[in-house]
C-alpha positions as CSV (number, residue, x, y, z in Angstrom):
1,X,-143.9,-121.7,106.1
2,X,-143.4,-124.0,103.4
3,X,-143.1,-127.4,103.5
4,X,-139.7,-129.3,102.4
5,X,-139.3,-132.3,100.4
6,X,-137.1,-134.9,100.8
7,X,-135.1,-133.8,98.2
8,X,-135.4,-130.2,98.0
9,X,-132.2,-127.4,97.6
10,X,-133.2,-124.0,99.3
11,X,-131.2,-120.8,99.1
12,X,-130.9,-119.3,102.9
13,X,-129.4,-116.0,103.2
14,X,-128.0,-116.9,99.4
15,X,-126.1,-120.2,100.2
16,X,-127.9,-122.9,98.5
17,X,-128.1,-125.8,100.9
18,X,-129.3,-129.4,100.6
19,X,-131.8,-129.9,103.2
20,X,-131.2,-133.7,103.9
21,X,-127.4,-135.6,103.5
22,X,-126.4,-135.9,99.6
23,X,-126.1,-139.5,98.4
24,X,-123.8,-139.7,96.3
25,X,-124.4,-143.1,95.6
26,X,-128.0,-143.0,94.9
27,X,-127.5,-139.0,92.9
28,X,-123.9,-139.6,91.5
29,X,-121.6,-136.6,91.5
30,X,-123.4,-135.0,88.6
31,X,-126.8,-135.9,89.9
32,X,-125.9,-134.1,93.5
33,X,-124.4,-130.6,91.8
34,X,-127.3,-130.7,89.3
35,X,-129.5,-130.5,92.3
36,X,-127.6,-127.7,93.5
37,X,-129.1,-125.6,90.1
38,X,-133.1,-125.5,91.1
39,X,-132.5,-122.3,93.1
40,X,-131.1,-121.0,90.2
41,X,-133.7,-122.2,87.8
42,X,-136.6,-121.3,89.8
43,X,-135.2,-117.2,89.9
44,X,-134.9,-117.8,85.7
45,X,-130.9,-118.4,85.4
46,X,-130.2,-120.9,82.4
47,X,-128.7,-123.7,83.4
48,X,-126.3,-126.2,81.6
49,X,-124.9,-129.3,83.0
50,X,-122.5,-130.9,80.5
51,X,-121.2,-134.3,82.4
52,X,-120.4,-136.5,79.1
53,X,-118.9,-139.5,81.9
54,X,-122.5,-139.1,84.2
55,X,-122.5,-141.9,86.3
56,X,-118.7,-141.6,86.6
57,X,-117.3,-143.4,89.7
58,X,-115.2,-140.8,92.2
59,X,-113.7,-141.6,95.8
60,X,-116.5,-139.6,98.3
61,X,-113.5,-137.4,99.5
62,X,-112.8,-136.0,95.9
63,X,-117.2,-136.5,95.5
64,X,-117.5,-134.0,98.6
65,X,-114.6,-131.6,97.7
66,X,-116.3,-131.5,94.3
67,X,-119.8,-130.6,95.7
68,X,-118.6,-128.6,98.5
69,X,-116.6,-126.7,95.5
70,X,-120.1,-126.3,92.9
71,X,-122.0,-125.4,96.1
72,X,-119.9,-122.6,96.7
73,X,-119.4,-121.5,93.3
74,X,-123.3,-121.6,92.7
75,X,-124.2,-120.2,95.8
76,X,-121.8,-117.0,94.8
77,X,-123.9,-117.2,91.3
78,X,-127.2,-116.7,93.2
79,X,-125.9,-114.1,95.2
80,X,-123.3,-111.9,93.7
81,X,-123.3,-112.6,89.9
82,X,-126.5,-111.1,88.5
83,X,-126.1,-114.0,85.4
84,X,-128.7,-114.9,83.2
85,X,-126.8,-117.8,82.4
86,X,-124.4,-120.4,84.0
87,X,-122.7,-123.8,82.9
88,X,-121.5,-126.6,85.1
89,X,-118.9,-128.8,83.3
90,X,-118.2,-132.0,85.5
91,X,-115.3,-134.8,83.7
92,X,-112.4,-136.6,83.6
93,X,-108.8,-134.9,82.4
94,X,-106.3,-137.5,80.8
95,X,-102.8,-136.5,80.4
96,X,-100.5,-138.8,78.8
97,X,-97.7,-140.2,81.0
98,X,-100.1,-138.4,84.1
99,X,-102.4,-139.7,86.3
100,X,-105.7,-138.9,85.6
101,X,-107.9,-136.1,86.7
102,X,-111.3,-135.0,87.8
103,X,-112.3,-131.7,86.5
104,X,-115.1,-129.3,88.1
105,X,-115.8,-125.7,85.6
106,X,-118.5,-123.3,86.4
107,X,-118.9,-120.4,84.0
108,X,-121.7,-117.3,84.4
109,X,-122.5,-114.3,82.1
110,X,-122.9,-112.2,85.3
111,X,-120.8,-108.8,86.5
112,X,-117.6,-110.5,87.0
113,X,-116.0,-109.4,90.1
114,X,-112.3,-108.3,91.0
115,X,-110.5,-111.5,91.7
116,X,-107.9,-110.4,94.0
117,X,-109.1,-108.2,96.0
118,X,-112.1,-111.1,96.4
119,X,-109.2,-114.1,97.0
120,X,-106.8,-111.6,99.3
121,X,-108.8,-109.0,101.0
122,X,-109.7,-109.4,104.9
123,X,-113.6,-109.1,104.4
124,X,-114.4,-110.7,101.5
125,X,-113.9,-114.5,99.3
126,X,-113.5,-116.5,102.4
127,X,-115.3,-119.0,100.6
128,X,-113.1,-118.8,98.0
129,X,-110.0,-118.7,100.1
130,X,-110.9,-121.8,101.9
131,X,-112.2,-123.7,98.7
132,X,-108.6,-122.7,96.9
133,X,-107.0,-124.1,100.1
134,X,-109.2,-127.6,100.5
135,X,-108.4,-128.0,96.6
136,X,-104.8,-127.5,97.0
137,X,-104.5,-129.7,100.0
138,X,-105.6,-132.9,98.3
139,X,-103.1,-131.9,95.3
140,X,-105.6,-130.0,93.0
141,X,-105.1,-127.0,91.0
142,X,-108.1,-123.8,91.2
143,X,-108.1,-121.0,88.5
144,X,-110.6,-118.0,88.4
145,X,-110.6,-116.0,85.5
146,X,-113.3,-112.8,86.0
147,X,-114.4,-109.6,83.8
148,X,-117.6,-107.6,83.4
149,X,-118.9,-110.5,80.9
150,X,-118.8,-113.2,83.5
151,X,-117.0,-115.7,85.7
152,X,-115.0,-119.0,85.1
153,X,-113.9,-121.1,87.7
154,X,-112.1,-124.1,87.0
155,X,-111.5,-126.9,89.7
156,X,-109.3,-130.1,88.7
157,X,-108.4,-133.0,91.7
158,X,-106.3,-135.8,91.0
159,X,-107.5,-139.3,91.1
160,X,-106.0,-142.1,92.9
């Protein structure tokens, strides 16, 4: 078996998973998704992390939702999507006269799937079910847009 490093993310059964507590204080928000990627990049996905405010400062209850949210999203990349390619867009949303906004975007090249019957059936998008629900709780908005040319999910959480 191998050996794990400190900092090392693993895909078991397809669900990539941290194997020690994130930090976000140490990694950052950015930092702590971007780790999320090495499964990705070690099967030869293309990987592209745009986070133009890294180092950005975010309450650890939106941080958690946020990496819960990529780890999800990325783990249904390495397991469903088939993509060559995927982007992970991580930033702040301001609206005038609004309160600000985290935003969270993940976007593959791969099959696409059939987004109702994945966010509705009985056997099938729990994840996604449960992520939409834990985003709409704390007062965020989750859109999935899918087709046979790729995925797009986009995540946005209101700041305090």
């Amino acid at each position: 078996m191998k050996s794990l490093s400190s900092n090392e993310v693993v895909a078991v059964r397809g669900v990539l998973t941290d194997t020690h507590p994130v930090d976000f204080y140490v990694l950052g928000v950015a930092g702590a998704i971007d780790r999320l990627t090495l499964p990705l990049r070690e099967r030869g996905t293309v990987v592209h992390l745009e986070a133009p405010h890294h180092g950005m400062e975010v309450d650890r209850k939106s941080a958690t939702l946020l990496y819960r949210a990529a780890q999800e999203l990325l783990s249904n990349v390495h397991k469903y999507a088939q993509a060559s390619a995927v982007t992970v867009c991580l930033g702040f949303v301001c609206h005038p006269a609004l309160c600000h906004e985290v935003q969270l975007k993940v976007i593959d090249d791969g099959t696409g799937f059939d987004v109702q019957a994945a966010t509705q059936g009985r056997h099938s998008g729990m994840g996604l079910r449960l992520m939409r629900l834990a985003v709409e709780t704390v007062g965020g908005r989750m859109a999935i847009d899918s087709s046979s040319t790729g995925t797009s999910v986009n995540i946005t959480l209101p700041l305090d």
